[in-house]
N, C-alpha and C positions, 0 to 999 in steps of 0.2 A: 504494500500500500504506500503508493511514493505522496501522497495530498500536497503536490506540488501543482500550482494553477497556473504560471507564469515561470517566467526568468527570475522578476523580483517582484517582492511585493511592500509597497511604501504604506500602505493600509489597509485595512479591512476592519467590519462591521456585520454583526449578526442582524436581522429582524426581530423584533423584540419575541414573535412566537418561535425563529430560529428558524423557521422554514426557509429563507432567503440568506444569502450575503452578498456582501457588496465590498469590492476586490480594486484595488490600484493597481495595475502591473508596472507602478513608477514610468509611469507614461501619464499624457494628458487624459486620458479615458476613464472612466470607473468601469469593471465589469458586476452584472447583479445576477447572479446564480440562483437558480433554484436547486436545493441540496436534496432532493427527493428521499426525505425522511432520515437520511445520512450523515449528519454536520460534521462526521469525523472520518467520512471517506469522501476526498476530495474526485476520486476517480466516479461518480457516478452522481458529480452534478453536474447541470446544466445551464448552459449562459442561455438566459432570456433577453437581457438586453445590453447595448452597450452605451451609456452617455457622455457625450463628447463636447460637449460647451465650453472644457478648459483648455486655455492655450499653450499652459506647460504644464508639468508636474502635476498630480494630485498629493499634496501630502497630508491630506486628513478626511477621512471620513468620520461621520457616528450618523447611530438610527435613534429616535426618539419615541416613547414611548407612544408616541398619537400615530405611529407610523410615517414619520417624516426621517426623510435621508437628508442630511447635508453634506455635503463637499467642498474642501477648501484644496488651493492651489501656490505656487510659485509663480504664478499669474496676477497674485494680490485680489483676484475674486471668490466669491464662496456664491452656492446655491444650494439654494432647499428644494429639492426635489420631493413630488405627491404621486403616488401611482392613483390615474384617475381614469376611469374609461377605459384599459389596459394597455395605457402607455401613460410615460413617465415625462412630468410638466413641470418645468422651474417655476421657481418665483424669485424674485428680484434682490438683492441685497446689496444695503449701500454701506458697501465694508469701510470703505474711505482707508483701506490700510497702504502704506507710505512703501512697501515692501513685502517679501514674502511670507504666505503666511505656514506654520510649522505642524497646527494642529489644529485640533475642533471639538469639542466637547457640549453637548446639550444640557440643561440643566435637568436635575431629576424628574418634574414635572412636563416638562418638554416643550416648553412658552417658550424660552430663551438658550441660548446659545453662547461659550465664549471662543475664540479666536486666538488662536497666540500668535505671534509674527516675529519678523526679523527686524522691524521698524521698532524697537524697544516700545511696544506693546501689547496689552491685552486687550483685546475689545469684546463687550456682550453688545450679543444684536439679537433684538424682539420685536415682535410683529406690530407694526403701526397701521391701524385703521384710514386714518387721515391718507398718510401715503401711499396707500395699497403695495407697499412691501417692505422690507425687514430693515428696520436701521438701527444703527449704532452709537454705543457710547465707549469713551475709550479708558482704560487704566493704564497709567504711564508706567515702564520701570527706565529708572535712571539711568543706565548707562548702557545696555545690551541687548541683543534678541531676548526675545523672551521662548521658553523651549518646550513649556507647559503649562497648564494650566488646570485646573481640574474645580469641582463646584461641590461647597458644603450641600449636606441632603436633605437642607432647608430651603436651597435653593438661592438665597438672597448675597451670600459671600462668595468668591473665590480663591483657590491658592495659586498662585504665580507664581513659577521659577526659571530662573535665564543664567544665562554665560555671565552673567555680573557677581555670580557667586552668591548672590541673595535668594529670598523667597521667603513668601510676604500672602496675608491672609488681606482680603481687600474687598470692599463692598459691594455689592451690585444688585442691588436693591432700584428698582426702578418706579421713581413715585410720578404718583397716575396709570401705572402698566399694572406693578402688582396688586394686588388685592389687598393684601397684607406688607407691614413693614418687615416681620420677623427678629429675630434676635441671633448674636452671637456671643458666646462666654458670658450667658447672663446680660447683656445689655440691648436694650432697644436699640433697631435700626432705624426707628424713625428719623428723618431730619437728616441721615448721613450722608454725604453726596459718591453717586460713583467714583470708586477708586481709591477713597480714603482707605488709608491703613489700618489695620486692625490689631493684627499680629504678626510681627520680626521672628522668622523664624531660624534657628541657629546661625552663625555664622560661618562659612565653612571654604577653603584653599581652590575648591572646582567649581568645576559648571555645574547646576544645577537642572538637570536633564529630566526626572519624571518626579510628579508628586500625586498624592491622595488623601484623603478626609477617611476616617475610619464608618462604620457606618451609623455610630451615635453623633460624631463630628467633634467629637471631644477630643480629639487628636490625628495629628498629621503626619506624614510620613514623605521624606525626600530622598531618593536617589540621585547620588554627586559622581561626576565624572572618574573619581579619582579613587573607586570603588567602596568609597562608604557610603550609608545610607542614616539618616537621622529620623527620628521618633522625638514629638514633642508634644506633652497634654495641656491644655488651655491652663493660663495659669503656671508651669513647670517649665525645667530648662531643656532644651536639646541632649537628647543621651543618643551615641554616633554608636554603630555597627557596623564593623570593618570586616569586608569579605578580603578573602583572600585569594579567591580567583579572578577575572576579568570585571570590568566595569557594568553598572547595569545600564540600561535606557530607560526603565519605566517599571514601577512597582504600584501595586497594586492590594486593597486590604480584602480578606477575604470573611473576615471578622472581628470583634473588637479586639481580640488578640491571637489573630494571625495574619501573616500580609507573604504577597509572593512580589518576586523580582525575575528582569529575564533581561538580558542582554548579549553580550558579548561572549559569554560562556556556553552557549547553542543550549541551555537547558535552563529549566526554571529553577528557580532556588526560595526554598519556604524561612519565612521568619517567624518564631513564636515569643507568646510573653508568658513568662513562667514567673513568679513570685515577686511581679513586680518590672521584670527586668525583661528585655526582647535580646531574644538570639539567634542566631541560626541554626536551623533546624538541620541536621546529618543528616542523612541516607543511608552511611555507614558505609561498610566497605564496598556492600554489594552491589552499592549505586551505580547505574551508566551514568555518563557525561562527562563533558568537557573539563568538568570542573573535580572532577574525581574525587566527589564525596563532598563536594562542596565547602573546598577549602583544605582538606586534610594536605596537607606534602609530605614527603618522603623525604627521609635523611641519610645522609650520603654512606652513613652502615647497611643499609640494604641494596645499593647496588652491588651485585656481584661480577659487573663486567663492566667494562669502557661502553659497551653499546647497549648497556641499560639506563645509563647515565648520558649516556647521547638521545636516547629517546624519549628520556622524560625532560632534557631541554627544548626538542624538539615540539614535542606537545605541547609547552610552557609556549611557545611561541605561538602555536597555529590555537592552540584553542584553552589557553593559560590554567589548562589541568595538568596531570601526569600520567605517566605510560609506563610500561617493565616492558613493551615489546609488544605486546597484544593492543590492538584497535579496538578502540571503546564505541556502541555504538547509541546514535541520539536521533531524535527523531527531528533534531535541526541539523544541519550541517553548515551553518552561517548565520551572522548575527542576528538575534532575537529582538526585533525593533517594535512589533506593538503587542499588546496584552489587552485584552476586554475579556468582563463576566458572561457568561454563557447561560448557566442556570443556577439559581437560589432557591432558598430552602430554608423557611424560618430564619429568613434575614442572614443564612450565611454563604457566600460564594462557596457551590460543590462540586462545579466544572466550568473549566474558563479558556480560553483560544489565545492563540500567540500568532502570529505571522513573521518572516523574514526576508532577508536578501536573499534569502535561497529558494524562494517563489511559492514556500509553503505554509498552509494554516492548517491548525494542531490543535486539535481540542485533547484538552486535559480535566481529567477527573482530579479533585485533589486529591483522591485517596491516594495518587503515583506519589504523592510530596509527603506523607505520611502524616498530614494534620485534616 
């Protein structure tokens, strides 16, 4: 079963019932699959349609729970796509972004939308009556692309993170759009204008590449370039979790204390919180991947030859785990660049999809992760 759909893939997105997804082969196009009952055999979908309105790149899709697909681009446009009539009809959006944008994320209830870009911003864009299509409000970051973005599951806040090393909890709360102000850490939204700050969230030497809100919202989680990952509860300080194999792209919580990451080590790697404290979850020896055990290394007493020790640098290079000689095998074979929830269960993520440069998407149960 090779669930390889492309050469590459810059994104993908399930349908909220899972019947559909929706595929970037890092081209201008999106492809939308029907998975005919299958989501994790890629060999026995079917592309129903192709949408092509973008003039370069797709680098973000998501589907929202009213059934809307949005797509953003390297183009600086995004559209919200309706399947209506049994074809598929944009509607308008006036992203107003300065440069390209990196990702796309819908808010829980699926009214609103945020934007990350390379123009050091974020932008939420919701549906305007008045103008009969979608426009925008901006949140600034200071100095850098912004590389993520992701939305409390209240819906009203955001978390932001970019190559400026920061990430930052920020409002977006839209008066006159929402119904309600809502609140964060205890405090009314009322009166706060988009963008303001809310929460600093640790500070830290890398880029700040994926973030996420647990699903109380009481706490956030950042993946840094530079292979750590930070954990911080409303109120408390930044406590940092240092993998020891390859960098992640984008972590993801799968409940109030557990969260997955997936990157550059071609396999997911599970985080838990045990008495207070988040760690890395082992696999133990008899884990596949890249990451051989996620994190474990070997000490130079257990080589018994020069070309045992030549192949666990070798491996250190191509997929920053270790080797004795034997080929590990994974069900990536190149880097792990997006993650979305697949299915829940009493509020907790219990199978979730990955995609990569290596043109495949991978549903994962998390019982594979052992949480």
């Amino acid at each position: 079963m090779s669930n390889q759909v492309a050469n590459c893939v810059s994104a993908h997105c399930f349908s909220p019932d899972g019947s559909q997804v929706a595929v970037s082969p890092n081209t201008e196009e999106v492809w939308i699959f029907d998975v005919n009952g299958a989501p994790g055999d890629c060999s026995g979908w079917k592309r129903t349609s192709v949408l092509s309105n973008h003039m370069q790149a797709v680098s973000g899709l998501d589907w929202s729970v009213n059934n809307q697909l949005v797509s953003v681009s390297h183009d600086r446009q995004a559209y919200v796509w309706s399947f209506v009539e049994g074809q598929w009809l944009e509607s308008l959006v006036e992203l107003r972004a300065g440069k390209a944008a990196t990702g796309v994320r819908w808010a829980p209830d699926g009214t609103k939308f945020v934007v990350s870009t390379s123009a050091r911003e974020a932008i939420v864009c919701f549906w305007s009556h008045d103008n009969a299509c979608w426009v925008s409000r901006k949140i600034v970051s200071p100095k850098a692309t912004v590389m993520d973005a992701c939305w409390h599951p209240c819906g009203h806040v955001v978390l932001v993170g970019g190559i400026d090393r920061r990430c930052f909890v920020a409002a977006a709360h839209i008066s006159g759009f929402d119904e309600q102000a809502g609140e964060f850490a205890g405090k009314s939204l009322e009166g706060v204008k988009v963008g303001e700050r809310l929460l600093e969230v640790g500070h830290s030497h890398a880029w700040a590449v994926g973030t996420a809100f647990s699903p109380t919202g009481k706490e956030v989680a950042v993946c840094y370039q530079d292979g750590t990952v930070a954990f911080q509860e409303e109120g408390g300080e930044a406590v940092t979790v240092r993998h020891r194999g390859l960098p992640f792209c984008k972590i993801m919580f799968l409940s109030p204390d557990t969260a997955v990451a997936v990157g550059f080590d071609y396999e997911p790697v599970a985080f838990v919180k045990a008495s207070g404290k988040w760690q890395i979850k082992e696999r133990g020896s008899g884990g596949k991947g890249g990451a051989g055990g996620y994190g474990q290394q070997s000490t130079p007493a257990e080589f018994t030859s020069f070309k045992d020790a030549k192949s666990m640098f070798q491996a250190k290079e191509r997929t920053g785990g270790e080797s004795s000689g034997a080929s590990k095998s994974t069900k990536h074979d190149n880097v792990i660049t997006q993650l979305r929830p697949f299915e829940t269960t009493n509020g907790r993520v219990t199978k979730f999809t990955t995609s990569g440069l290596d043109g495949r998407v991978v549903l994962w149960p998390t019982s594979e992760l052992g949480v």
